[in-house]
Legacy VTK file of the C-alpha trace (Angstrom):
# vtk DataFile Version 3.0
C-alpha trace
ASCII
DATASET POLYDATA
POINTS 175 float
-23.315 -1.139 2.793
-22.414 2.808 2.622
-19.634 4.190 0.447
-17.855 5.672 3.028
-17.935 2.013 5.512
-16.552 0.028 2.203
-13.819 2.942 1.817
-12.852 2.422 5.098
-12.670 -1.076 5.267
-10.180 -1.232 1.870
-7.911 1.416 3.824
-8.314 -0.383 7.100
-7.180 -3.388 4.952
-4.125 -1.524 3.365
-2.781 -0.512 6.851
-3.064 -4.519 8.183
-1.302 -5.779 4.901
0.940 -3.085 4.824
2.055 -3.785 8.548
2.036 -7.632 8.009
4.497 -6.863 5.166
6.866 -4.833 7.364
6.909 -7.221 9.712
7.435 -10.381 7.722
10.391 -8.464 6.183
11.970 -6.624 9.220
14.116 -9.664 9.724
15.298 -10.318 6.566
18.987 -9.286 5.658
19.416 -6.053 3.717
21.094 -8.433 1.258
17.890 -10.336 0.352
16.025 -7.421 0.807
17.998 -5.510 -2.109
18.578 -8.539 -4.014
18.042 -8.405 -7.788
15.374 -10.577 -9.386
13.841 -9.557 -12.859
10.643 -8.204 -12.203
8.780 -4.940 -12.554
11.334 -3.457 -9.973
14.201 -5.607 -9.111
14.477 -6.485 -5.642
11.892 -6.688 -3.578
12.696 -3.256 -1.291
12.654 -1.533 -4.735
9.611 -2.955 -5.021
8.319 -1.510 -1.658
9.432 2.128 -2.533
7.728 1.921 -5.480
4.124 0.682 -3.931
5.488 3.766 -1.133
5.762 6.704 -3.359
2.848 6.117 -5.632
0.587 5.638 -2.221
2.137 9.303 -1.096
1.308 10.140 -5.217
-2.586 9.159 -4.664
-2.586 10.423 -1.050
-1.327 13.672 -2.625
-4.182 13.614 -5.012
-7.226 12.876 -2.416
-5.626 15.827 -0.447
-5.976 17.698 -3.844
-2.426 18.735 -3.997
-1.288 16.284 -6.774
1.329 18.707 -7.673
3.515 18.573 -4.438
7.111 16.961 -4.613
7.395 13.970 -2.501
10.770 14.557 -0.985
13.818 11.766 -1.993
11.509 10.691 -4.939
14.730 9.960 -6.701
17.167 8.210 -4.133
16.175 4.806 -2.701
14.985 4.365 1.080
16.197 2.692 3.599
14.097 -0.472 4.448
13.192 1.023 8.081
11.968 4.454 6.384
10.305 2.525 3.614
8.441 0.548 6.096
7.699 3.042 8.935
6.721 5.360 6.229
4.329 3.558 4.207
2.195 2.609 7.593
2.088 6.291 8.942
0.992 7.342 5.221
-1.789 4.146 5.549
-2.237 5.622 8.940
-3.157 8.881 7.761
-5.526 8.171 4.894
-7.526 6.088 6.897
-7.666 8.615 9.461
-8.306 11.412 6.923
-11.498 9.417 5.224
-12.475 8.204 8.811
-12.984 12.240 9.588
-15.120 12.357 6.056
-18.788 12.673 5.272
-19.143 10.374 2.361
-19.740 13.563 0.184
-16.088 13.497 -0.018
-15.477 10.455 -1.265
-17.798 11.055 -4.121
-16.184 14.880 -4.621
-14.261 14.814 -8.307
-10.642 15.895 -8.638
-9.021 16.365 -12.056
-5.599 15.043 -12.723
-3.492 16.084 -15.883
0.010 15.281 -15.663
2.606 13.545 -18.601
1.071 10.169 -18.074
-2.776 10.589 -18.469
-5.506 12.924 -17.466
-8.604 12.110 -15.666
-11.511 13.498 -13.396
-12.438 10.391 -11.059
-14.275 10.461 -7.795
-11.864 9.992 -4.896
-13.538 6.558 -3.658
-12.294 5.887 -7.029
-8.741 6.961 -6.487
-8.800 5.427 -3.367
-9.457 1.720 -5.291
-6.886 2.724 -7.466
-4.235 2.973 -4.960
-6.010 -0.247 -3.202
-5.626 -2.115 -6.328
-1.974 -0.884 -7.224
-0.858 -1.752 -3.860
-2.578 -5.467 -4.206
-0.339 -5.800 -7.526
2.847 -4.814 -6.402
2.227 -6.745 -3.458
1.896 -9.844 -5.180
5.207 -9.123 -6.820
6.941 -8.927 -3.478
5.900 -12.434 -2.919
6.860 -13.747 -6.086
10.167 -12.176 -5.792
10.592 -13.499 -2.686
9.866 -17.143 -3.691
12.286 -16.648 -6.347
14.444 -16.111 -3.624
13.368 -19.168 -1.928
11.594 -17.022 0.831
8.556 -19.262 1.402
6.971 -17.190 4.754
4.578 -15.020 3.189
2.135 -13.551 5.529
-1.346 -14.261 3.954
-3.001 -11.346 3.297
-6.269 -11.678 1.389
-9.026 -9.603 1.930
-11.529 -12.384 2.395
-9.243 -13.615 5.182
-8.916 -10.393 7.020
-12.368 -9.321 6.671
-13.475 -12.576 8.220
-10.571 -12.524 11.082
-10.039 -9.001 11.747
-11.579 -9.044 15.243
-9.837 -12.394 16.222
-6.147 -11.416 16.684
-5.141 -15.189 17.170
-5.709 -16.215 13.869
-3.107 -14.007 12.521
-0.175 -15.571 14.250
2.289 -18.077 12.774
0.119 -17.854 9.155
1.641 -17.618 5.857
0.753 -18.823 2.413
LINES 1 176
175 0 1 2 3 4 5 6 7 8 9 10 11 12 13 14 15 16 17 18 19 20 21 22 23 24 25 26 27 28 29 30 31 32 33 34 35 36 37 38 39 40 41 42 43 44 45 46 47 48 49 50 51 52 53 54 55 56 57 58 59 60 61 62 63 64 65 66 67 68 69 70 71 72 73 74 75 76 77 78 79 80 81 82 83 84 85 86 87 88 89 90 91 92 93 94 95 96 97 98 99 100 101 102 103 104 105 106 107 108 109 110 111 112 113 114 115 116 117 118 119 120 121 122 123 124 125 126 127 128 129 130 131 132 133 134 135 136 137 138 139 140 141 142 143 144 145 146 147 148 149 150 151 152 153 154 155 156 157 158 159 160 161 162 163 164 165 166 167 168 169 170 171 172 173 174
């Protein structure tokens, strides 16, 4: 399979999971949504903003403009701009890489910042902000079983890759 097709099925991916998050959560109350549960981030929106900003962090490095200031990075979203925001950013990336030759996804960008410093490919940045996604995701979950929220969407790759052209299967599924 070609770079750029497995690229584009990880962000086609991200966008699905990231929409069958918002929706399993759009009817839960602000109160669970904000509740606090000892975890990486403490409730499970926190949680959300986090996976959010460092998406628009990554995103900011594929565009090469790692530098930029993601506006609100301090204050804490609101779950409708949390959600609505992280599937127009998932929007966008795909679209950006769909517009790609693959000679882009190979293309090197440097990163030095107070954390680490780095000169990866972007297909590699890309599975970076695939895999950091996956995690935090996972902590949603667990947070929200802790919270005796037992309605998970699932949301594993193998299923969606399998099911992604049968819209039917994705109804009424959760883990």
């Amino acid at each position: 399979m070609h770079l750029k097709n497995i690229i584009l099925s990880s962000l086609e991916y991200n966008l699905w999971v990231n929409e069958q998050y918002s929706q399993w959560l759009s009817d839960k109350s602000d109160e669970l949504l904000n509740k606090y549960v000892d975890s990486s981030f403490p409730s499970i929106l926190l949680t959300l903003q986090h996976i959010l900003r460092t998406q628009e962090y990554w995103w900011s490095v594929l565009l090469e403009k790692q530098n930029i200031a993601i506006e609100g990075d301090e204050a804490a979203l609101g779950r409708d701009q949390i959600f609505d925001t992280l599937i127009e950013n998932s929007k966008r990336i795909l679209k950006y890489f769909k517009d790609q030759e693959q000679d882009e996804l190979l293309k090197t960008v440097e990163i030095t910042n107070e954390w680490f410093s780095c000169n990866f490919s972007k297909y590699e940045y890309v599975q970076q902000l695939m895999y950091h996604s996956t995690y935090h995701r996972g902590q949603v979950v667990t947070i929200a079983r802790n919270l005796n929220v037992v309605d998970a969407p699932l949301t594993d790759y193998n299923f969606w890759n399998l099911y992604k052209d049968r819209k039917d299967v994705f109804t009424g599924i959760g883990h």
